[in-house]
C-alpha positions in Angstrom: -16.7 -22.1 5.9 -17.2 -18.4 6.4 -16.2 -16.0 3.4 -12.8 -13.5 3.8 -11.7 -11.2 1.8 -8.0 -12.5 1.4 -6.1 -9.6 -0.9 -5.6 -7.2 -3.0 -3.1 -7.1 -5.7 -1.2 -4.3 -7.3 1.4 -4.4 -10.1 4.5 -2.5 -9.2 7.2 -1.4 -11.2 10.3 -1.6 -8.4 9.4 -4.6 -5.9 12.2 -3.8 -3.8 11.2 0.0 -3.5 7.7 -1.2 -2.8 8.3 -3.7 -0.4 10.4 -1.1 1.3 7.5 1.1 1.1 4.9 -0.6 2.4 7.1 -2.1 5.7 9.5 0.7 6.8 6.9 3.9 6.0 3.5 1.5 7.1 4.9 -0.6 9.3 3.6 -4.0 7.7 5.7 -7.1 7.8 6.9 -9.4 4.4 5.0 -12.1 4.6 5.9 -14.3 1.8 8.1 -13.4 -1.4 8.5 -16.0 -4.3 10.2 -15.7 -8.2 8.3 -17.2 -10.9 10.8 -17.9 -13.6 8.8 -19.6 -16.0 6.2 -16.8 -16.1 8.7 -14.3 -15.3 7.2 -12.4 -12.6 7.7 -12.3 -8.4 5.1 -12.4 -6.1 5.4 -10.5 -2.7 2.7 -10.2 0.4 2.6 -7.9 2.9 0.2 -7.2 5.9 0.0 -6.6 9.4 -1.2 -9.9 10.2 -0.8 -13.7 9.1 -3.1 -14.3 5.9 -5.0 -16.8 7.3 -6.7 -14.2 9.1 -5.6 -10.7 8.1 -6.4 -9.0 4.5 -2.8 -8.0 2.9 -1.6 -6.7 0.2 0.2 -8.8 -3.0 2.6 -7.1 -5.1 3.2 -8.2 -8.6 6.1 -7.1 -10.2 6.1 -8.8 -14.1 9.9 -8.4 -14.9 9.6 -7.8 -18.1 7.8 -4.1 -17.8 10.0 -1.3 -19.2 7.7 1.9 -17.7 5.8 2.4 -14.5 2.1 0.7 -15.1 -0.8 3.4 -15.7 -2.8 3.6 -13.0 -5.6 4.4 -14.5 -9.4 5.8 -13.5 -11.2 3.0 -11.8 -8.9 1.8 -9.0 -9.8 4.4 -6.0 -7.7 3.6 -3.1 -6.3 1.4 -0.2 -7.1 2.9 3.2 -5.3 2.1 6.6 -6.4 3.2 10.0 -3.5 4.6 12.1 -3.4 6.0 15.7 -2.1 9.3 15.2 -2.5 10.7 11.5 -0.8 14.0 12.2 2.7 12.5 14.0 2.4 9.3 11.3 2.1 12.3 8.3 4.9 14.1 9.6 7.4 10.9 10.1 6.2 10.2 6.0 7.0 13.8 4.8 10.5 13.7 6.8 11.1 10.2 5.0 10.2 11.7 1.4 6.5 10.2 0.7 4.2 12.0 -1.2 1.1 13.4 0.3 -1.1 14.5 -1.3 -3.5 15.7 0.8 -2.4 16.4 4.7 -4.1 15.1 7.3 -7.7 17.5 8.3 -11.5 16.7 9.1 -12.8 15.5 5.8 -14.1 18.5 4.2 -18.0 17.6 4.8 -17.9 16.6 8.5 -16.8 13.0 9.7 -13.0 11.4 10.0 -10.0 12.8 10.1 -8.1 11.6 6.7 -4.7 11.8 4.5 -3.9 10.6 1.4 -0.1 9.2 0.5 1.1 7.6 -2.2 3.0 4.4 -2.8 6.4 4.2 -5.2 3.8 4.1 -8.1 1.6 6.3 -7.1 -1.3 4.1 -5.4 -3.4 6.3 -3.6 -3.4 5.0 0.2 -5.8 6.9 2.8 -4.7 7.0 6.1 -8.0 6.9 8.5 -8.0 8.7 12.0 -8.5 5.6 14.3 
């Protein structure tokens, strides 16, 4: 059986925010959403692809979390490769994401990049394809 990297998981705050997020502004699909009531969280997966051979993304939102998590300092960033990072940036600002840094040549030579960021402020890096 060959290794895959099958997710990464971020704790959000507002699942229905986030899963608004990540499929109307990034144009991935729900895959799968399920309430756990006995441990009193929800599980959500999005992606552009089925799991069985796509990486995607799981959302946890715990329901009993008062304040937006801290992100904090060693969680760098998820990055997605798009096929026009100047019209995509533009769409995003018109639609209210944050962006923190517009799309440009990365300032030592090499790909064109961006930076948004998610309802709670995940960093995502949008990658010239």
């Amino acid at each position: 059986m060959e290794n895959q990297l099958l997710h990464t998981m971020v704790r959000v705050f507002d699942m229905d925010k986030s899963i608004d997020f990540y499929t109307r502004h990034l144009g991935m699909k729900l895959l799968r959403r399920k309430d756990y009531p006995s441990g009193e969280f929800t599980l959500a997966f999005v992606g552009y692809g089925d799991e069985t051979d796509h990486t995607v993304i799981e959302l946890t939102h715990n329901w009993g979390q008062k304040t937006p998590y801290e992100l904090g300092t060693a969680f760098g960033h998820l990055a997605i490769g798009v096929g026009d990072i100047y019209g995509t940036c533009e769409k995003l600002a018109a639609e209210g994401v944050k962006i923190p840094r517009p799309p440009g040549p990365m300032k030592h030579g090499g790909s064109v990049i961006a930076f948004i960021e998610d309802p709670d402020g995940y960093k995502i890096e949008l990658i010239q394809k």
